[in-house]
N, C-alpha and C positions, 0 to 999 in steps of 0.2 A: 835396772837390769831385770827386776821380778816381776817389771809392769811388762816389758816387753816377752819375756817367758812367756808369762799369760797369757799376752796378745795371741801367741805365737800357735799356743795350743788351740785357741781359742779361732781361731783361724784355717787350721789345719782341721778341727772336726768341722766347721760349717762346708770345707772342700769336699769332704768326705761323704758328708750328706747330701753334698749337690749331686756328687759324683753319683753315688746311690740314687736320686731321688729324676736325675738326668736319664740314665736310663732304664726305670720302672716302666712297664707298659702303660698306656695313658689311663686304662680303667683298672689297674692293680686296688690302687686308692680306693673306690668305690667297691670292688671286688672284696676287701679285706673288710671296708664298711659292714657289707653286708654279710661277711662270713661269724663278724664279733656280735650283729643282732641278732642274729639269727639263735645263740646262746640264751638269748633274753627272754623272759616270761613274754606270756602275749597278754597282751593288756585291750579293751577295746568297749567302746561304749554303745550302748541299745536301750532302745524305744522300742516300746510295744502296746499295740494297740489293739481292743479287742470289740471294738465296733467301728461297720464306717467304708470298713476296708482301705484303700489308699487313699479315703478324703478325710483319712485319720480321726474322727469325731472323737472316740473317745481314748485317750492317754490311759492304762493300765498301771503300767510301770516304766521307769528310767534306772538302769543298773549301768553300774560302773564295772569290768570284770576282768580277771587275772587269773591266767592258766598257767600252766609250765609251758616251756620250750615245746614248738610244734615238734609231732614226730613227723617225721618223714619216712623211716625205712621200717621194713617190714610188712605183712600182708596186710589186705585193707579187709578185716574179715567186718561182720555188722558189730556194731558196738554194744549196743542193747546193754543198759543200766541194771543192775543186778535186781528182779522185781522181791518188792515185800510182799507178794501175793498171800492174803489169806486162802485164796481159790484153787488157783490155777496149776498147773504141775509146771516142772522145768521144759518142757519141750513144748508147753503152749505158748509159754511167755517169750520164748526166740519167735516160734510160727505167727503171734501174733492173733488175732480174735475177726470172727468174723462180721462179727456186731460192731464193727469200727471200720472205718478206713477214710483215707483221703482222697479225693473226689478230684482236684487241683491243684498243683502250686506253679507259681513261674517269682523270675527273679530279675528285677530292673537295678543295674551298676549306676552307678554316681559321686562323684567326686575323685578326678583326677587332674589332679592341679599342674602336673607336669605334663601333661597329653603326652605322657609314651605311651598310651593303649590301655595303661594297668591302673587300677581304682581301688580307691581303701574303702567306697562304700557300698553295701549290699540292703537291698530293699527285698525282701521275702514275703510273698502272701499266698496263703493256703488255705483251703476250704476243706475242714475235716467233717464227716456225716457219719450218724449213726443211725441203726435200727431202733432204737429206743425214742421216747421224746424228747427225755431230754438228756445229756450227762455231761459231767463234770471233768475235764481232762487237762493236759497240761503237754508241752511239748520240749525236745533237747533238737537242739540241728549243730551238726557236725560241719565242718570243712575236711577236705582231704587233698593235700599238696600233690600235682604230682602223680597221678595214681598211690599214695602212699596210703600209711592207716588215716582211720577219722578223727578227725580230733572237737570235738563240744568246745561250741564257744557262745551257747547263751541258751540258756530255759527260761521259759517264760514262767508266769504264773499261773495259777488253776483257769479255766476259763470255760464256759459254758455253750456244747453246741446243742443245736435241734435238730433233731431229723436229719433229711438229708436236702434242708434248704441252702440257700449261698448267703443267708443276712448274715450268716456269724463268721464271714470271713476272719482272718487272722493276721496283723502283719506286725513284723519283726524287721525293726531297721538299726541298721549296725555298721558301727565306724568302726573299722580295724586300727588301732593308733602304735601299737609293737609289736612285732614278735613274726610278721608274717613278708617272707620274702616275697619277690615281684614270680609269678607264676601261674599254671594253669591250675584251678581248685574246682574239686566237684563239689554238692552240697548235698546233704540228706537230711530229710526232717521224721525224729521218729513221735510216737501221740503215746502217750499212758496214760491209763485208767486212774484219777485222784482217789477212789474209792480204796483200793488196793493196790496200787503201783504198778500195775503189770501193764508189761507192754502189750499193744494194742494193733497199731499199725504203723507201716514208714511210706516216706516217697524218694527214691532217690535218682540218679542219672539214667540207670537200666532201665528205671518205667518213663520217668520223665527229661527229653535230653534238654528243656530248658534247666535243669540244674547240674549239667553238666560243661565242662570246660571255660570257666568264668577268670577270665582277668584278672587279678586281684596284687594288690602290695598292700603296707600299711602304712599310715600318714605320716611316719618317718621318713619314708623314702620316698614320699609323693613328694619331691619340695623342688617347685620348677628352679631354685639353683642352682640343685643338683644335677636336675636334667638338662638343663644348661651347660652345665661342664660335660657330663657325658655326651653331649650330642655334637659342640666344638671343639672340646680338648683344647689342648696345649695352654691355655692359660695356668696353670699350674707351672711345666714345664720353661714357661717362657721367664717366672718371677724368678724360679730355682741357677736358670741360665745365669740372669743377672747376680745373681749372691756370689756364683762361683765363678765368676771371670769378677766380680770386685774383691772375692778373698784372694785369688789368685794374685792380682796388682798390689793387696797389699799386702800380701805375703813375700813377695817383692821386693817392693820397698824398704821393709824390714829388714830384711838380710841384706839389702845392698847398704844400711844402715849400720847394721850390726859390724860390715866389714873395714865400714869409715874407723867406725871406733875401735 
């Protein structure tokens, strides 16, 4: 009699579930997926190269890196790194310097393993120039969800430009691997001074609209399985069918057994 109880409950919640899970809209599933990542630190890996430009010669550095949960809401004011300037006053280091600035950037997308349009990878090269012959700078590049605020997701390391030649191209290649919903992202890349930290120059959507409205997910969500089920549905739907028309028979059977006895 305690096997059958069991049974019985046991039976009755898998009905329930089906019942519930019967008629969930087909992309709820997916929908919640990506409501619980989106909680998640952003995590994402980068290459950077500081000779060469995209025939990559020379490798700089490979960082592994982990932010907080993207923001999304709020103004998208500049973000500008707080400078340690021994120099410069507060309202230069927002304005930026005029002995610096960036000259070019554009940005080639890659890697999306599920062709719904969106890509966890982002290829960045920029040609930053100065008045000087030579200096020593360092760069931060932001994403921004959304029209949303910016959010830093990789500085490089110090690295040395000339003049205002193109040999010291820059590029910065980066896999998005968490944290970043499937959407539209602008990019901005801002340049500081290594000598004193002050900000120097940026390049962002407003000057340049290749870095504006860029595809992007992260390599979570890129999983042609997934886009798979999103794109024909119901295979979910069709296994759930089954559970609850077999709990139903023998839930059934049960009771038309229960009533023998």
């Amino acid at each position: 009699m305690c096997t059958i109880v069991m049974v019985k409950r046991c039976v009755s919640t898998l009905a329930v579930t089906g019942i519930v899970a019967f008629f969930m809209p087909p992309h709820a599933g997916a929908q919640l997926e990506d409501a619980a990542a989106a909680t998640n630190v952003r995590e994402s890996t980068t290459h950077y190269y500081d000779r060469g430009g995209r025939a990559r010669i020379s490798l700089q550095a490979r960082t592994e890196d982990r932010y907080g949960s993207l923001t999304t809401e709020g103004l998208r004011n500049k973000p500008g790194r707080t400078a340690e300037s021994k120099t410069s006053s507060s309202a230069a280091a927002v304005k930026g310097s005029n002995d610096f600035w960036i000259y070019y950037a554009d940005v080639e997308l890659f890697n999306d393993d599920d062709r719904d349009g969106y890509f966890h990878g982002i290829d960045v090269l920029f040609d930053a120039d100065t008045y000087f012959e030579v200096a020593d700078v360092y760069a931060v590049l932001y994403l921004s969800y959304e029209g949303g605020p910016w959010n830093e997701y990789a500085v490089t390391e110090t690295f040395s430009i000339h003049g205002a030649t193109s040999d010291d191209e820059y590029v910065v290649v980066t896999e998005l691997m968490s944290g970043y919903p499937a959407g539209s992202y602008d990019l901005l890349i801002e340049l500081y001074d290594t000598w004193d930290g002050s900000f120097v120059a940026d390049m962002g959507p407003e000057v340049n609209p290749e870095l504006g409205y860029l595809p992007l997910e992260d390599f979570n969500r890129d999983d042609p399985r997934r886009g798979h089920g999103h794109r024909h549905g119901g295979g979910t739907v069709d296994w759930l069918t089954f559970v609850l028309l077999g709990a139903m028979v023998l839930r059934a059977r049960l009771r038309d057994r229960s009533r023998i006895s």
